[in-house]
N, C-alpha and C positions, 0 to 999 in steps of 0.2 A: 538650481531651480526648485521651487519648492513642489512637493508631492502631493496631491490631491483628489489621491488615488481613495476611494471612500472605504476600502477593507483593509484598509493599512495603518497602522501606527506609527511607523518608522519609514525608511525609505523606500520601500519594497512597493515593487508597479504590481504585485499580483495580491490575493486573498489569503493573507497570511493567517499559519494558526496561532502564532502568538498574539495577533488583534483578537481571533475568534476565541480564544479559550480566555481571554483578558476580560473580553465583554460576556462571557456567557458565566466565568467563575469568581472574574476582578480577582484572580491569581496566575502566579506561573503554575502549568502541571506539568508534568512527566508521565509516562506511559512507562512501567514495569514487564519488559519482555518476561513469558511465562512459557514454559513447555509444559505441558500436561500429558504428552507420549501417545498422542493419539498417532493415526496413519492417514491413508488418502488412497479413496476409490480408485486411482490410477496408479496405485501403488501392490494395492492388496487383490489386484486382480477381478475388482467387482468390474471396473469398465478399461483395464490397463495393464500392464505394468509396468516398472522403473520410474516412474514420479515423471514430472517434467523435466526436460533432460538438465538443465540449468541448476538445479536445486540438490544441496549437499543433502547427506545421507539426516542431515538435522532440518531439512526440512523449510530452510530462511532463517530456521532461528538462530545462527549464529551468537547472537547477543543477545538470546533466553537465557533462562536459566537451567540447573542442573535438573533433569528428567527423573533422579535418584534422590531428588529432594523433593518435599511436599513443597505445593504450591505456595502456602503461607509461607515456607521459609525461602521459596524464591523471592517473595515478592519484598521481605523483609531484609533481605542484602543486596536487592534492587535501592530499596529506596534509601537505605543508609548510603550506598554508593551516589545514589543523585543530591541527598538532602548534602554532604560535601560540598560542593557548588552552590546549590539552592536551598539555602535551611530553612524558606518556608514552603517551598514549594507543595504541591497537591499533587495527587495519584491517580493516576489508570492503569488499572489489570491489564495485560495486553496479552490475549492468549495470541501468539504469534507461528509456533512451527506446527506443520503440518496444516491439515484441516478437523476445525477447532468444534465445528457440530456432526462429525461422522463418529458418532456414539450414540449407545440409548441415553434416552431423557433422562435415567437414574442417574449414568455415568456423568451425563453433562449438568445434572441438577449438582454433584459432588466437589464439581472443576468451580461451578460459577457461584453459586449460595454463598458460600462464606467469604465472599468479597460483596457483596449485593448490602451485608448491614455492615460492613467495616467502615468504621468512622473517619481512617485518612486513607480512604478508596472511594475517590468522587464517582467512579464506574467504571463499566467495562467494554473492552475493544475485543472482538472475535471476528478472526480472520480465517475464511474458510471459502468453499468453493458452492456456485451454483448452484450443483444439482447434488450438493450433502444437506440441504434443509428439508426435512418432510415437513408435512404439514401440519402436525403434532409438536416440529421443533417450532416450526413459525408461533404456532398456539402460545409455546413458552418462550419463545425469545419476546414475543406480546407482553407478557406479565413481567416480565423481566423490566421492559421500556416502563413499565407503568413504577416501576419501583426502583430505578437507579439510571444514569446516563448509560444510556447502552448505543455503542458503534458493531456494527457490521462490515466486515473488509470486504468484499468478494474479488479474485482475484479473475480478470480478464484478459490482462496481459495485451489483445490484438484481435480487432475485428474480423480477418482476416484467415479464411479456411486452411489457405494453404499451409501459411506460419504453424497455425494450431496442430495440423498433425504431426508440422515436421518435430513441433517442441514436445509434442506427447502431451496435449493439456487432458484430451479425451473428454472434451464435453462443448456442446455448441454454442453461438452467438443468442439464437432465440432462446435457449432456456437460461442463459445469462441474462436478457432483457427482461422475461419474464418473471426473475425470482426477485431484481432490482425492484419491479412493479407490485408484487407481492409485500417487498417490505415496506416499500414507502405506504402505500394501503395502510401500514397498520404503524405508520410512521413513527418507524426505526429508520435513524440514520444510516446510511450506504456511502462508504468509502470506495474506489474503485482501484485497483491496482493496475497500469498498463508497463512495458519494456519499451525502453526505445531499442532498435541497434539488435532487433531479432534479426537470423543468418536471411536474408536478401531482401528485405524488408524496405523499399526506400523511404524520401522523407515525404513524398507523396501521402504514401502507404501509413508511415507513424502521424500524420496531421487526420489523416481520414477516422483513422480511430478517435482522436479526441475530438470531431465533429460529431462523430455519432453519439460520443457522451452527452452531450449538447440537448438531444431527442430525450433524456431520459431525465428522472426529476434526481437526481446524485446529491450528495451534499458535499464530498470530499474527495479528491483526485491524490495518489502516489504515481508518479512518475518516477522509473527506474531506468538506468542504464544496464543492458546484460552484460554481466558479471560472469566472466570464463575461469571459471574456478577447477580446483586443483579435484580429480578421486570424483568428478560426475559422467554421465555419460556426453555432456556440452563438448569436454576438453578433449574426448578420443572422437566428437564428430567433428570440433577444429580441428584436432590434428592431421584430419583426412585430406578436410575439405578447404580450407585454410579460407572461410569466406570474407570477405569485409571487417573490420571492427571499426570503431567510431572514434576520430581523434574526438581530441575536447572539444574543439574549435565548431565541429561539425554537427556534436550532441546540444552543445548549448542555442546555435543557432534553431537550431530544431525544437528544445525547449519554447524557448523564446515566441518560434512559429506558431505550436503549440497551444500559451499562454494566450496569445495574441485570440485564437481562435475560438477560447473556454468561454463560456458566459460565467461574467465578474462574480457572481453569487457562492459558487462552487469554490469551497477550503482548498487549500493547496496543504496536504499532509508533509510532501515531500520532491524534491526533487532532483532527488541525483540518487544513485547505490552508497552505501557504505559499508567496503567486502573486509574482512578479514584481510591485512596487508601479508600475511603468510600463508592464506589459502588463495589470492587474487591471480591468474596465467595473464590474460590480459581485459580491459584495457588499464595497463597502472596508473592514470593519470587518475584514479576510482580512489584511490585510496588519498588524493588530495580535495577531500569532500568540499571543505570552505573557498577555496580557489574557482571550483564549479561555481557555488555559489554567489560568488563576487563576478565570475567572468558573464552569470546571468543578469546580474543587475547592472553590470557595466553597459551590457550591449544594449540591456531594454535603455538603460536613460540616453544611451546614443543614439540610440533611434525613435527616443520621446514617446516611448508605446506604452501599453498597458494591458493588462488584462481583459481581453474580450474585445478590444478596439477595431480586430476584424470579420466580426457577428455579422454587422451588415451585410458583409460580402458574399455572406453563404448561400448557397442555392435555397430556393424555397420548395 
């Protein structure tokens, strides 16, 4: 059957970003994991400790780069390792581990400036949390948008008060909403990060969070599967508690659900985890990333859906 899905190029039922970055750069790009060694409010004790309990001692960044290397030469055996595959591909700075604006504007003018005039760095991704943006950084991440492609991650994970303490995010739903509203205002892109498959979480529960994205003006959604990793505090509160994990079968249906619910507008950055296969406890079916992704497009063309096909049906 042919596809007809209008944010698509290929066969995909939902908003890809290979349509979005084809139409907006008429290139392939990459995104350059970067560690820059910052920390996190929940970390350093400003509103927490221990991080989120899910998240290695590196922070997500897994597949950043080395913390002991300047930034340029992360970013430099990032893209020799991508241009391999895609020799012409295009570049995004991707500050990825930790939270990426909890520094002074000195420190984070140091991190971003010299990717802002580099000529194969079409711009920059910063993935960081809520309520680390004062309003001094908004001021610059402002001038920033004015002078290079600039993305904003914020990381939300779940609508949902209870989830949030159990994971230790230590920051709430309204100032989440509120900092989304902030940036769109001075319209910088906002990507959203959410989990499926948090400990008792149902699918009720993970559909209701991507309904309330819906209320907000978003440009980009990552969809994650929790990832019970080896050395965090997730894997000694599995080991206790031994709660749910999500076969595939049950993740993808829930995507899918998900998908179904987004209004069509909204990028699809990602959707599945991709853990380290030597740091993954469970679920292992995570480290078969492409398999996810086929068993998503299988079910969406069996079931003839699309992205956002059940908008109408939301309450008003």
């Amino acid at each position: 059957m042919e596809n007809n899905f209008k944010y698509s190029n290929d066969n995909k039922r939902y908003h890809t970003l290979t349509y979005y970055y084809k139409k907006k750069f008429n290139a392939k790009v990459c995104k350059i994991s970067l560690n820059a060694g910052f920390t996190c409010p929940n970390i350093d004790g400003k509103v927490g400790y221990g991080g989120c309990i899910y998240c290695s001692k590196l922070g997500s960044g897994e597949f950043g780069g080395n913390p002991k290397e300047s930034l340029l030469e992360q970013f430099e055996k990032g893209k020799k390792m991508m241009q391999q595959k895609w020799p012409n591909a295009k570049f995004i700075a991707y500050f990825q581990a930790h939270t990426n604006t909890y520094a002074s504007i000195e420190k984070l003018k140091m991190c971003f400036e010299p990717f802002i005039e580099k000529d194969d760095c079409l711009g920059i991704s910063i993935a960081t949390r809520s309520d680390s943006i004062t309003d001094e950084c908004l001021d610059y991440l402002e001038d920033i948008n004015k002078r290079t492609f600039l993305i904003v991650e914020l990381g939300l994970q779940t609508i949902h008060e209870k989830t949030s303490k159990l994971i230790n995010r230590c920051s709430s739903l309204e100032s989440f909403d509120a900092m989304v509203n902030k940036l769109r205002q001075r319209n910088i892109n906002v990507i959203v990060h959410i989990i499926n498959g948090l400990p008792y979480e149902t699918e009720e529960m993970m559909i209701e969070t991507v309904k309330h994205l819906n209320n907000l003006d978003i440009n980009g959604l990552k969809i994650h599967m929790l990832g019970i990793l080896k050395n965090t505090p997730l894997e000694k509160y599995y080991e206790r508690n031994k709660f749910k994990v999500l076969s595939k079968e049950e993740y993808v249906n829930i995507v899918v659900k998900q998908l179904e619910y987004l209004k069509p507008e909204i990028v699809i950055h990602r959707l599945t985890e991709d853990p380290d296969p030597k740091e993954i406890i469970e679920p292992t079916w995570l480290t078969k990333k492409f398999t996810v992704l086929n068993e998503i497009d299988k079910l969406m063309s069996k079931n003839n859906t699309y992205q956002g096909d059940k908008i109408g049906q939301l309450k008003r």
